[in-house]
mmCIF file of the N, C-alpha and C atoms, coordinates in Angstrom:
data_MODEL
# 
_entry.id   MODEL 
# 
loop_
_atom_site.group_PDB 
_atom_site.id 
_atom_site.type_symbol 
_atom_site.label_atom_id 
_atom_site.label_alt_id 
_atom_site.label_comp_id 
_atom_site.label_asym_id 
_atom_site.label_entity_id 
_atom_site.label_seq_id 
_atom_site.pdbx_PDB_ins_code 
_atom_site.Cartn_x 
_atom_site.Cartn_y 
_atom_site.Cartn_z 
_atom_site.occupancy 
_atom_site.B_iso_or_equiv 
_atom_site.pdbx_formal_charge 
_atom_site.auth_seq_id 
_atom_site.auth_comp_id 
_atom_site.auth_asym_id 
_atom_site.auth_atom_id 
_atom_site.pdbx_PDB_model_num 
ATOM 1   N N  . UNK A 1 1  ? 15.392 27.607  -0.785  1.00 0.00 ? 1  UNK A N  1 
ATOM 2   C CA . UNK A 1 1  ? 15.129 26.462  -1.651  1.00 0.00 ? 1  UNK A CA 1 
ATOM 3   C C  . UNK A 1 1  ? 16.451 25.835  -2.063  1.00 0.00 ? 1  UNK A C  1 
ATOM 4   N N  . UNK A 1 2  ? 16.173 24.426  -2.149  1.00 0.00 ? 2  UNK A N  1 
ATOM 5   C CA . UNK A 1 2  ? 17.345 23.984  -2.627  1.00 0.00 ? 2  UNK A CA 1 
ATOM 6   C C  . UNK A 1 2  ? 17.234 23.107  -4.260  1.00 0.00 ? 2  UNK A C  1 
ATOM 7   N N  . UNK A 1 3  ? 18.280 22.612  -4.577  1.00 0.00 ? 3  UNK A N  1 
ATOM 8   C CA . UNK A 1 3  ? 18.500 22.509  -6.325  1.00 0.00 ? 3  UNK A CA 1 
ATOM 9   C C  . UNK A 1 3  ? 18.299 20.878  -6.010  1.00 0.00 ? 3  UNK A C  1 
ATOM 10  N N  . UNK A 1 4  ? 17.649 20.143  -6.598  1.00 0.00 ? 4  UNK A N  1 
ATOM 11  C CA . UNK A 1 4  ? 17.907 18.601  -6.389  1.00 0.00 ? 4  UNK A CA 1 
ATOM 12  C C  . UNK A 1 4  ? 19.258 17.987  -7.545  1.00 0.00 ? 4  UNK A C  1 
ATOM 13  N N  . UNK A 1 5  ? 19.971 17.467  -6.899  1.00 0.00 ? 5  UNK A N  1 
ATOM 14  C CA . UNK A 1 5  ? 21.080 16.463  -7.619  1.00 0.00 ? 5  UNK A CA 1 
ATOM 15  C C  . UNK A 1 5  ? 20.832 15.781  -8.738  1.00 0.00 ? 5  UNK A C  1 
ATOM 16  N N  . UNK A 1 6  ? 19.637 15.097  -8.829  1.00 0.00 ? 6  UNK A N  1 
ATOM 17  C CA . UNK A 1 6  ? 19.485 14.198  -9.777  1.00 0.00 ? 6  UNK A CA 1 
ATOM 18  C C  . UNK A 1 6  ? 18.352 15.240  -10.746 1.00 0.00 ? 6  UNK A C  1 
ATOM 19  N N  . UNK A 1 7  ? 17.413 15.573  -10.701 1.00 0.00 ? 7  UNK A N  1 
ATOM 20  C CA . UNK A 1 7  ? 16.635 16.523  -11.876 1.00 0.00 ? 7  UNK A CA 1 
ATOM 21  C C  . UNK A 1 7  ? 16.686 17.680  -12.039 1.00 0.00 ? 7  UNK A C  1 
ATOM 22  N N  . UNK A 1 8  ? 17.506 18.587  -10.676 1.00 0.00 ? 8  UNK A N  1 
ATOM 23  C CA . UNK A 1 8  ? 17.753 19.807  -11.102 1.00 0.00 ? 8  UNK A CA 1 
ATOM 24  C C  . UNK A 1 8  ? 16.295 20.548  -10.505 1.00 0.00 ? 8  UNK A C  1 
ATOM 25  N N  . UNK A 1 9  ? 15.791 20.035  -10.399 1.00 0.00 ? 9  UNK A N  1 
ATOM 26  C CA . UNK A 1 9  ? 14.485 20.898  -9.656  1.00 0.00 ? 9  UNK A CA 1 
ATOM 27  C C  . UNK A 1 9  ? 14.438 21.564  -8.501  1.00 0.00 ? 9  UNK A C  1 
ATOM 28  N N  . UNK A 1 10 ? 14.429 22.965  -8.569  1.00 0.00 ? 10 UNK A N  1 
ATOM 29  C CA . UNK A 1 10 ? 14.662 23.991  -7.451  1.00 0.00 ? 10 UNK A CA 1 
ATOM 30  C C  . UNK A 1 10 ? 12.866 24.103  -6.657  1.00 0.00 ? 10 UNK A C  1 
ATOM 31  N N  . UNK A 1 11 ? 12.969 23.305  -5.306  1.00 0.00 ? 11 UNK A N  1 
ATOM 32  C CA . UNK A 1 11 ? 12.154 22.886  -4.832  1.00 0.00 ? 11 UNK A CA 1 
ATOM 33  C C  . UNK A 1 11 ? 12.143 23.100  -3.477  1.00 0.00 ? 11 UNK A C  1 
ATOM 34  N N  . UNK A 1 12 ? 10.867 23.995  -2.357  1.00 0.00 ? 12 UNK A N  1 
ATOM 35  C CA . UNK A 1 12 ? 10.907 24.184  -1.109  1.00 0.00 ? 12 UNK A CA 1 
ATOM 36  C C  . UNK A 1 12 ? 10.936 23.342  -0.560  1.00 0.00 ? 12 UNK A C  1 
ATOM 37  N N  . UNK A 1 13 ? 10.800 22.059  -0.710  1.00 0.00 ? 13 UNK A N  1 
ATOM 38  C CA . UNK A 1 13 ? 10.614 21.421  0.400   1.00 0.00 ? 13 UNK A CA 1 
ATOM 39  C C  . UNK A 1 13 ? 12.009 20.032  -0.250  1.00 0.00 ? 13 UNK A C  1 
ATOM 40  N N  . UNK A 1 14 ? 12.550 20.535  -0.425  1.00 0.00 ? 14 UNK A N  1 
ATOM 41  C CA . UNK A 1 14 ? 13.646 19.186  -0.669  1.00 0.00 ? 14 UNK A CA 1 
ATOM 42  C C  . UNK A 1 14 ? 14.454 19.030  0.564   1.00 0.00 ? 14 UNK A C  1 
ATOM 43  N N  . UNK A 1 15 ? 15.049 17.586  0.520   1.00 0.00 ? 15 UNK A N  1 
ATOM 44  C CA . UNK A 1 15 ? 15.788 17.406  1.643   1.00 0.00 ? 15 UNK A CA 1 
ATOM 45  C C  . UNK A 1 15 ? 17.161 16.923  1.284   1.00 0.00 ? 15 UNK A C  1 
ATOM 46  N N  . UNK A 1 16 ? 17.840 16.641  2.452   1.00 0.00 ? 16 UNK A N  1 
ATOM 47  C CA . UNK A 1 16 ? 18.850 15.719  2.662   1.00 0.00 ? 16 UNK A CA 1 
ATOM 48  C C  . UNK A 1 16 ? 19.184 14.483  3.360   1.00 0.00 ? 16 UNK A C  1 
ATOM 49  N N  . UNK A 1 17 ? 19.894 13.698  2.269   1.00 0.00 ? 17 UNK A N  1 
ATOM 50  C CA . UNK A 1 17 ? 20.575 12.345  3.274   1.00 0.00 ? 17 UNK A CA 1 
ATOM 51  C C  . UNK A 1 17 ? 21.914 12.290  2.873   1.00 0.00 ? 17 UNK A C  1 
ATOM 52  N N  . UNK A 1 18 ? 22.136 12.039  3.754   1.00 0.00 ? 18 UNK A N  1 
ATOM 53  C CA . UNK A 1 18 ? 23.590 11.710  4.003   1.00 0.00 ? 18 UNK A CA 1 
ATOM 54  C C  . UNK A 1 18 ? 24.335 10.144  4.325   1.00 0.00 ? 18 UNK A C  1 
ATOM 55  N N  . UNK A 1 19 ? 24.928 10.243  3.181   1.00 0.00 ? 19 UNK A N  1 
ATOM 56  C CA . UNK A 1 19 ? 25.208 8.133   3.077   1.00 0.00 ? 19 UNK A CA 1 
ATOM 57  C C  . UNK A 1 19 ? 26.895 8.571   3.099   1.00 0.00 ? 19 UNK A C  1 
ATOM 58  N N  . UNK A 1 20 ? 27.341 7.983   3.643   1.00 0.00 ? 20 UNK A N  1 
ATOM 59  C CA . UNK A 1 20 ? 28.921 7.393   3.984   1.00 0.00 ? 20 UNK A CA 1 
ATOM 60  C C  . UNK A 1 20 ? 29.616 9.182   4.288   1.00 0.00 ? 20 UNK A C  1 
ATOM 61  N N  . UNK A 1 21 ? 29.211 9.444   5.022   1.00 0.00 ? 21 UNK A N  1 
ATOM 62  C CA . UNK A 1 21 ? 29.490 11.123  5.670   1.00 0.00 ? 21 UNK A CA 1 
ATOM 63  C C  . UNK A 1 21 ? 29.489 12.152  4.280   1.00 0.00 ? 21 UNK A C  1 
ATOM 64  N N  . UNK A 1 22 ? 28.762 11.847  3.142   1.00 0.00 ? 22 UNK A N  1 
ATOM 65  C CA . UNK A 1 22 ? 28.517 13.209  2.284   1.00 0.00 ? 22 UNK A CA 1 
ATOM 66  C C  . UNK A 1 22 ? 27.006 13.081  2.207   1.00 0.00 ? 22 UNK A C  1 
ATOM 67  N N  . UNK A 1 23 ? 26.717 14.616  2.246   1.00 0.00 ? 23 UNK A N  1 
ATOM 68  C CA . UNK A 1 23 ? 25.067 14.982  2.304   1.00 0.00 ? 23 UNK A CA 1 
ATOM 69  C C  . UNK A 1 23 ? 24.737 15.209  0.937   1.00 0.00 ? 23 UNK A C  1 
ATOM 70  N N  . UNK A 1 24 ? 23.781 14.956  0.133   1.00 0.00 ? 24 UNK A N  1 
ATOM 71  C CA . UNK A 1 24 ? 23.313 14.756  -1.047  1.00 0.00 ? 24 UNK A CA 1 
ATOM 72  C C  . UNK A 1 24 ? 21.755 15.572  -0.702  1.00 0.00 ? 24 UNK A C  1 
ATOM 73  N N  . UNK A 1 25 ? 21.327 16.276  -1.952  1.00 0.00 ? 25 UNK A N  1 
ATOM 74  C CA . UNK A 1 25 ? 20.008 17.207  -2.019  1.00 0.00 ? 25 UNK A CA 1 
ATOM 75  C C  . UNK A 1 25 ? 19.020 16.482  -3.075  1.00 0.00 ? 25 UNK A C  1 
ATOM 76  N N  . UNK A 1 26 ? 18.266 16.169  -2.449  1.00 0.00 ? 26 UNK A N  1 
ATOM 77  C CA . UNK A 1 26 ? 16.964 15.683  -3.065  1.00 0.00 ? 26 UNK A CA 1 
ATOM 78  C C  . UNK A 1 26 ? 15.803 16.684  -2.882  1.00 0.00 ? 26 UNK A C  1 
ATOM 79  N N  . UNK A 1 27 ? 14.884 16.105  -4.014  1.00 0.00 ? 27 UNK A N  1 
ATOM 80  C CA . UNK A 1 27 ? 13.316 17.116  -4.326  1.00 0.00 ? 27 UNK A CA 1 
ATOM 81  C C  . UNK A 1 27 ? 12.174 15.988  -3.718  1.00 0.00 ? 27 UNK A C  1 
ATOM 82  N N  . UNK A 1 28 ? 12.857 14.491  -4.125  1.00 0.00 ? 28 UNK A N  1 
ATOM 83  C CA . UNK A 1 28 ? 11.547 13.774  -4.321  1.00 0.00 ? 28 UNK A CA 1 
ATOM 84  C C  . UNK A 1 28 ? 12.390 11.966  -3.559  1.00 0.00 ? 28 UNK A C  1 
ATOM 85  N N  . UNK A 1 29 ? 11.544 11.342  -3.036  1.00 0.00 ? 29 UNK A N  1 
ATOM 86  C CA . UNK A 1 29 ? 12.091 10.170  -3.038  1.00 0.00 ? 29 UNK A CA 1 
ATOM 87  C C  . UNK A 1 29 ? 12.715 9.198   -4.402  1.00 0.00 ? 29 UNK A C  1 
ATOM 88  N N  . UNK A 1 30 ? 12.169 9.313   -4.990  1.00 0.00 ? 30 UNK A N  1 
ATOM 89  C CA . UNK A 1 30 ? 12.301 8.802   -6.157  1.00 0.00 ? 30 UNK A CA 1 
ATOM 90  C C  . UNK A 1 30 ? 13.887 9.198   -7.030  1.00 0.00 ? 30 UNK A C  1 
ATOM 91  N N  . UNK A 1 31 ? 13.982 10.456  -6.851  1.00 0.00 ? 31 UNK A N  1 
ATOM 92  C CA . UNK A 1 31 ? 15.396 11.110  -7.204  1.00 0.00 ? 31 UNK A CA 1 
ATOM 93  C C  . UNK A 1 31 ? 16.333 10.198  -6.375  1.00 0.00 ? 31 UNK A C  1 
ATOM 94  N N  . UNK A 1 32 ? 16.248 10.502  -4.519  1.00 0.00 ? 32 UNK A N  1 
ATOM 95  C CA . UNK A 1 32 ? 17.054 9.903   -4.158  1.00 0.00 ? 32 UNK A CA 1 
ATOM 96  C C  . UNK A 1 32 ? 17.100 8.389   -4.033  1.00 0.00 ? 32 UNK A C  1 
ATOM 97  N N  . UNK A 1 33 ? 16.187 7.579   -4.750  1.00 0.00 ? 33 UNK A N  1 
ATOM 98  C CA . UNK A 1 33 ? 16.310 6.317   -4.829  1.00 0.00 ? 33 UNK A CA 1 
ATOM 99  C C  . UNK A 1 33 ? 17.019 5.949   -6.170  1.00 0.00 ? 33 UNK A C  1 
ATOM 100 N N  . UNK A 1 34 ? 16.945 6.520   -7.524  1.00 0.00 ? 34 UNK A N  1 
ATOM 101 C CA . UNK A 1 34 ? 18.080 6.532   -8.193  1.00 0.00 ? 34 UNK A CA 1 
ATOM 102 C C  . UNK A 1 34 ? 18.809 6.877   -8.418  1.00 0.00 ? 34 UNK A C  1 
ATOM 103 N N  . UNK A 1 35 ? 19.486 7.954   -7.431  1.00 0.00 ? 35 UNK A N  1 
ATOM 104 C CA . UNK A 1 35 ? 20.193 8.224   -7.415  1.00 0.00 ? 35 UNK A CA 1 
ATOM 105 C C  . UNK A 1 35 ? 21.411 7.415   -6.196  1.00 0.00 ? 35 UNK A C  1 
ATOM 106 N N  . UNK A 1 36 ? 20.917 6.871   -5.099  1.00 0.00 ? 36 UNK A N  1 
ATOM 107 C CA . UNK A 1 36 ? 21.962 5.948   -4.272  1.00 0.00 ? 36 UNK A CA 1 
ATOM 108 C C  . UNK A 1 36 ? 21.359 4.709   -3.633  1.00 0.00 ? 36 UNK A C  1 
ATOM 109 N N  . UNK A 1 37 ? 20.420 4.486   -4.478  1.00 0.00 ? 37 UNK A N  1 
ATOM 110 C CA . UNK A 1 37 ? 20.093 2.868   -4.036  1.00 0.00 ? 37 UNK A CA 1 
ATOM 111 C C  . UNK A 1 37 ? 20.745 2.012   -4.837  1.00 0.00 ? 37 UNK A C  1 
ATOM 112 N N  . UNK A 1 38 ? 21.660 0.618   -4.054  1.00 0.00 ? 38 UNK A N  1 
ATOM 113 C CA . UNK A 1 38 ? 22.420 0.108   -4.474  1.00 0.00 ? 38 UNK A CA 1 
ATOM 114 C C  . UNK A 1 38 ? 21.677 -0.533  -5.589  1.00 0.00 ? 38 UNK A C  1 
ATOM 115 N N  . UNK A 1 39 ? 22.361 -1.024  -7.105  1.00 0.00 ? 39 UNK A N  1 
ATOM 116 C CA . UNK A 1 39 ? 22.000 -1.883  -7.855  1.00 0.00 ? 39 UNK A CA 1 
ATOM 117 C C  . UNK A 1 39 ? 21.649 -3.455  -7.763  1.00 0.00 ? 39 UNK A C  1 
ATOM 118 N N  . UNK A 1 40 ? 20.882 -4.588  -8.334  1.00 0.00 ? 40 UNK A N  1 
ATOM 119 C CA . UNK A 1 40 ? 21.227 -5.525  -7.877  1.00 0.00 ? 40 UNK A CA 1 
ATOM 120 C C  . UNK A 1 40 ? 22.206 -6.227  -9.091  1.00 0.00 ? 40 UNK A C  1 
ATOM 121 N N  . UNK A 1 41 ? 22.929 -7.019  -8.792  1.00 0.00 ? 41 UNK A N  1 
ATOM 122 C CA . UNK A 1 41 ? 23.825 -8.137  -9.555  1.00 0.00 ? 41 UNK A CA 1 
ATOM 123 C C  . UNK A 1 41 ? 23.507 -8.820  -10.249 1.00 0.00 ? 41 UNK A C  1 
ATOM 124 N N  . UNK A 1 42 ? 22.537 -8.969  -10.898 1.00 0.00 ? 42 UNK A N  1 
ATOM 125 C CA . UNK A 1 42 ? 21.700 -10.168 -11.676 1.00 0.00 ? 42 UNK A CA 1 
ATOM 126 C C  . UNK A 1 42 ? 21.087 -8.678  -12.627 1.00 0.00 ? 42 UNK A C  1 
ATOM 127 N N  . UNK A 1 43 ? 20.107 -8.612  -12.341 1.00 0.00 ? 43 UNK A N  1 
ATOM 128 C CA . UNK A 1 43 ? 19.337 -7.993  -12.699 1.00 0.00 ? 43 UNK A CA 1 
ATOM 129 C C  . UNK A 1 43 ? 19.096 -6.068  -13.597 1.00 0.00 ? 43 UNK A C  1 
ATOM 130 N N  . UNK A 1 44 ? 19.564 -5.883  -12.293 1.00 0.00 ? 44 UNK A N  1 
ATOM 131 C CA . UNK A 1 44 ? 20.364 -4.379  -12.258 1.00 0.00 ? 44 UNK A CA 1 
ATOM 132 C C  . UNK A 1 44 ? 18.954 -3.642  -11.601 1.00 0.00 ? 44 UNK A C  1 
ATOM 133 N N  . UNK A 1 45 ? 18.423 -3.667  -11.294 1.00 0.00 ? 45 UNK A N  1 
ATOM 134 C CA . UNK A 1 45 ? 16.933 -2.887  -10.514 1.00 0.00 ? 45 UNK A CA 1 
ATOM 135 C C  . UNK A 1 45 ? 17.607 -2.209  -9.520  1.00 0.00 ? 45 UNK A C  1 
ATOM 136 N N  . UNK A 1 46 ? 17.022 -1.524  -8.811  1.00 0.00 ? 46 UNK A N  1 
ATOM 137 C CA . UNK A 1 46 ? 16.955 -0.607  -8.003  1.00 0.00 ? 46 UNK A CA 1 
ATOM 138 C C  . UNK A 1 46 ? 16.924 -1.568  -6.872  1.00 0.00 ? 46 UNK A C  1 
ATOM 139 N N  . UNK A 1 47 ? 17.665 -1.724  -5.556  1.00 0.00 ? 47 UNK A N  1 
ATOM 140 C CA . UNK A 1 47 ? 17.329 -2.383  -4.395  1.00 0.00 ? 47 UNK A CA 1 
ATOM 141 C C  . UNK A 1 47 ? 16.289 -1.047  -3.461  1.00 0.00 ? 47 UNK A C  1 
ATOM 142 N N  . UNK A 1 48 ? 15.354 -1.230  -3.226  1.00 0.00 ? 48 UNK A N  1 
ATOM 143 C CA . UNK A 1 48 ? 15.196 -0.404  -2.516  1.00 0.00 ? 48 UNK A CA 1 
ATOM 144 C C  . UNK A 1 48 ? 14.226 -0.630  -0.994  1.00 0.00 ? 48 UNK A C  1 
ATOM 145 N N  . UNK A 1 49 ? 14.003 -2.122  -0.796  1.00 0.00 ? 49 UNK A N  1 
ATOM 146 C CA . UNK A 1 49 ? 13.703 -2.983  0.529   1.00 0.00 ? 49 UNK A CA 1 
ATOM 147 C C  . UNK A 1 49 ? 14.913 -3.482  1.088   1.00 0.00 ? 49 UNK A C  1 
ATOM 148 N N  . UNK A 1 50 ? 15.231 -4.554  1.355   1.00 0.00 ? 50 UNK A N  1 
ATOM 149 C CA . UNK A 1 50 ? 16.262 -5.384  2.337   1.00 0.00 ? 50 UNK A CA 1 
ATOM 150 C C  . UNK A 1 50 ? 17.172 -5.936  1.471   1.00 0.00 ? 50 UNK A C  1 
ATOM 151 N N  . UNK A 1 51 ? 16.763 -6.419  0.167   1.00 0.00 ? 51 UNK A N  1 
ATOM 152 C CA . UNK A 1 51 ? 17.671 -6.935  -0.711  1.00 0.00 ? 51 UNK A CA 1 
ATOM 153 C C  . UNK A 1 51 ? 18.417 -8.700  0.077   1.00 0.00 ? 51 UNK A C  1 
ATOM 154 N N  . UNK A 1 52 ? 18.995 -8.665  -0.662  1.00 0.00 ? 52 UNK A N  1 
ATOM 155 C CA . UNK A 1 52 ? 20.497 -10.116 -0.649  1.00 0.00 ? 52 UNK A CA 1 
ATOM 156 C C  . UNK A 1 52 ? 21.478 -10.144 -0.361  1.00 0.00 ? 52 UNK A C  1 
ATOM 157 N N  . UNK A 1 53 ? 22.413 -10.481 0.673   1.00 0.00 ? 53 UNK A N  1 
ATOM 158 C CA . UNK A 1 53 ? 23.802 -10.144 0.590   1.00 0.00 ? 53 UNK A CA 1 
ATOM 159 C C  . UNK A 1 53 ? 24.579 -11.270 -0.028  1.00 0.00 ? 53 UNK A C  1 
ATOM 160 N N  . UNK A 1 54 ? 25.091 -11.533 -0.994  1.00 0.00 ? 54 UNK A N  1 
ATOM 161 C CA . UNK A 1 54 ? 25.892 -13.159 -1.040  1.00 0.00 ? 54 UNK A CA 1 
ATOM 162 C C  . UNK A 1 54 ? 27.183 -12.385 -1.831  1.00 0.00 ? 54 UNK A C  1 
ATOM 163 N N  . UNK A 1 55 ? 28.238 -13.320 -0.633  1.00 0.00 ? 55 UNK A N  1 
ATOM 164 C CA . UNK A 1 55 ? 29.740 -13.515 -1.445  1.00 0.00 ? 55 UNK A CA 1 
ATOM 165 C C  . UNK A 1 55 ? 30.120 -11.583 -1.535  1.00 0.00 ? 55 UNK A C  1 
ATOM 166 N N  . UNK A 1 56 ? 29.491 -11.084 -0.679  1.00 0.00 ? 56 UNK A N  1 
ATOM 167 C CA . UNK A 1 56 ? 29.963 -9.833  -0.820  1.00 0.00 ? 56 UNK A CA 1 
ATOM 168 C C  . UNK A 1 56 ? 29.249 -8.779  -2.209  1.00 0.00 ? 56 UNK A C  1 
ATOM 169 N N  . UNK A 1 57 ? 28.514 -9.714  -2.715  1.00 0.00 ? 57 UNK A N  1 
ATOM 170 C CA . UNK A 1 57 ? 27.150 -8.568  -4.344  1.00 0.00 ? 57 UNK A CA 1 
ATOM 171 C C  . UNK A 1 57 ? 25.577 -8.801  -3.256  1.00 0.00 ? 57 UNK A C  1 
ATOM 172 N N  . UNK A 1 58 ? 25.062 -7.902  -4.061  1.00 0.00 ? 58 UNK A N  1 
ATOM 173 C CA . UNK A 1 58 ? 23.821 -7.464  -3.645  1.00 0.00 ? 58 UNK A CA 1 
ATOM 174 C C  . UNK A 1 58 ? 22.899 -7.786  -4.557  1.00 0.00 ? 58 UNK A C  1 
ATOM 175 N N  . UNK A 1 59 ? 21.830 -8.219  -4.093  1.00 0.00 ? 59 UNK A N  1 
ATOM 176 C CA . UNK A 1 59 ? 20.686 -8.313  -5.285  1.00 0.00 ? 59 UNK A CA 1 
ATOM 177 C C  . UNK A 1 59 ? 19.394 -8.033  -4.266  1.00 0.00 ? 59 UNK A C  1 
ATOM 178 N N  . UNK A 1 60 ? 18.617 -8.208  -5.722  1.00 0.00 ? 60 UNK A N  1 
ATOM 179 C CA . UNK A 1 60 ? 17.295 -7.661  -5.104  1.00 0.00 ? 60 UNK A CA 1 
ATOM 180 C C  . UNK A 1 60 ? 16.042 -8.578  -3.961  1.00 0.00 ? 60 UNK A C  1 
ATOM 181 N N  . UNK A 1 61 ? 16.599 -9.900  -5.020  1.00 0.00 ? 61 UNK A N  1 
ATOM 182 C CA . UNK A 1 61 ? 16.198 -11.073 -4.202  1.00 0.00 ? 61 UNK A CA 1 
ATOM 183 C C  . UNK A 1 61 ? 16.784 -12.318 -4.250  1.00 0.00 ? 61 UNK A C  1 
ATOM 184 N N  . UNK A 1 62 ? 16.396 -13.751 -3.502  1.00 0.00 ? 62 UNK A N  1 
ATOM 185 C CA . UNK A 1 62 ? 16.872 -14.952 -3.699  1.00 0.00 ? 62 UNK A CA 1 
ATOM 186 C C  . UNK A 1 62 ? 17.268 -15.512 -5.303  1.00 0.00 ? 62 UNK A C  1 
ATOM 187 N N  . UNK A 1 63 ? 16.018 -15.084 -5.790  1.00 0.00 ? 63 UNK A N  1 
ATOM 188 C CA . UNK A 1 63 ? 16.190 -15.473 -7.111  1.00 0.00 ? 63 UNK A CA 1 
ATOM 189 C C  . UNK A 1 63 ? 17.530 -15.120 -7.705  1.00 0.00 ? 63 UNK A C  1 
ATOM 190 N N  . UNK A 1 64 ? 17.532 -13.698 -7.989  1.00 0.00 ? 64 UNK A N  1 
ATOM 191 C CA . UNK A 1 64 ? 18.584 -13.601 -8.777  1.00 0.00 ? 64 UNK A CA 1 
ATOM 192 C C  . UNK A 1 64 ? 19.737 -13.814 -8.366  1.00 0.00 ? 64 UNK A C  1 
ATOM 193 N N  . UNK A 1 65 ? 19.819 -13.632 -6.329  1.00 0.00 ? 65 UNK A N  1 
ATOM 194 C CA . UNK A 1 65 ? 21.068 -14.604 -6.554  1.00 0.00 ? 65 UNK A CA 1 
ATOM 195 C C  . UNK A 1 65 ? 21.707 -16.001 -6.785  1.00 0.00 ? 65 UNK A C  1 
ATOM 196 N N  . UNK A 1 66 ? 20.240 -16.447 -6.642  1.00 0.00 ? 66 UNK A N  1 
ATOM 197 C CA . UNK A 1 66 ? 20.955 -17.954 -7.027  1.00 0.00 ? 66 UNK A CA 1 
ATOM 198 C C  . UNK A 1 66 ? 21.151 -18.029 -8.468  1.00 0.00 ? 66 UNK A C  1 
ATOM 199 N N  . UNK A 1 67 ? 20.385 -17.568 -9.086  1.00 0.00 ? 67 UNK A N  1 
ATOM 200 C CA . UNK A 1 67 ? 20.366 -17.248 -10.735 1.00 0.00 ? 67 UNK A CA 1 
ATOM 201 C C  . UNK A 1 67 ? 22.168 -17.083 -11.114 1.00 0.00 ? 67 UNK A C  1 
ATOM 202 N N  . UNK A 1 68 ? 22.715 -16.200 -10.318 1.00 0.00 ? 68 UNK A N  1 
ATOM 203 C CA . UNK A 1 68 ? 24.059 -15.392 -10.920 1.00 0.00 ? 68 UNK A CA 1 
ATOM 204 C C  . UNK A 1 68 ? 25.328 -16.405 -9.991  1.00 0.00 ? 68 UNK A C  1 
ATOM 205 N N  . UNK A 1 69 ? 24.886 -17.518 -9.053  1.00 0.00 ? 69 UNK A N  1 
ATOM 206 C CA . UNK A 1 69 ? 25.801 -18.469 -8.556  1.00 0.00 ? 69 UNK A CA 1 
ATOM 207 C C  . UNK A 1 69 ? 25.623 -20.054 -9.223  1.00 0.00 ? 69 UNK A C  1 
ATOM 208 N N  . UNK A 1 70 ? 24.339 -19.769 -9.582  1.00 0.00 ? 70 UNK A N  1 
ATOM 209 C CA . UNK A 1 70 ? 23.720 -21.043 -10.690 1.00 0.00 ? 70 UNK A CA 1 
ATOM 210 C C  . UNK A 1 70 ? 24.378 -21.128 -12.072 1.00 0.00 ? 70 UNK A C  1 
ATOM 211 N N  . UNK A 1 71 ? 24.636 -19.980 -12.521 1.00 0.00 ? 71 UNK A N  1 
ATOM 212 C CA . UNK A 1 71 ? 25.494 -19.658 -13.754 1.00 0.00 ? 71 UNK A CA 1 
ATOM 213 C C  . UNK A 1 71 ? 26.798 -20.088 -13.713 1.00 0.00 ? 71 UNK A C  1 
ATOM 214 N N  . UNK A 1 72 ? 27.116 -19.422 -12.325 1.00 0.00 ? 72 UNK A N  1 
ATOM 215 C CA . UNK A 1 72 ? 28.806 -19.884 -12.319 1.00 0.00 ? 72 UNK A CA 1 
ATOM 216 C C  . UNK A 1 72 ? 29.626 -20.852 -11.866 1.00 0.00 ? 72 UNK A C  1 
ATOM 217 N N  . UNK A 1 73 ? 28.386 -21.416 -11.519 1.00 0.00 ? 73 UNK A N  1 
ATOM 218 C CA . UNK A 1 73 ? 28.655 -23.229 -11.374 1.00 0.00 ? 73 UNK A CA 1 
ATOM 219 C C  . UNK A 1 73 ? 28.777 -24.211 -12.359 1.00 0.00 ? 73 UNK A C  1 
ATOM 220 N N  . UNK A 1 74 ? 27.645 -23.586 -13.424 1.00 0.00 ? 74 UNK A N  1 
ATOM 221 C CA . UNK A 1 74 ? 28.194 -24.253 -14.713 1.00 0.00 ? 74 UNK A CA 1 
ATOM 222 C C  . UNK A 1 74 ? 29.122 -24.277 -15.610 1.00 0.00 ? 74 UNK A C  1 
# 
């Protein structure tokens, strides 16, 4: 059994992913979705579909990025 990262729950069936060559221990999807799903820029949610790329930030959707380039135009 392994220990999950984010709740600590010593669990048979947990796994691993491995993002930018370090392996990380999860129990549950949910752990490993807050634990390394990128944030978005506007908002701060969880990206955890396809998301936004603009200007190099991430968001969750169109909205908020135009929301956070709409701002800084004014």
């Amino acid at each position: 059994m392994a220990i999950c990262e984010k709740c600590g729950n010593d669990y048979p069936k947990s796994f691993e992913v491995v993002l930018a060559g370090q392996t990380h221990t999860f129990d549950s999807f949910e752990c490993a979705i807050s634990a390394l799903a990128p944030t978005c820029g506007q908002c701060g949610c969880r990206i955890i579909g396809h998301g936004i790329e603009k200007s190099g930030k991430l968001f969750c959707c169109n909205h908020c990025a135009d929301a956070v380039y709409a701002q800084a135009a004014s």
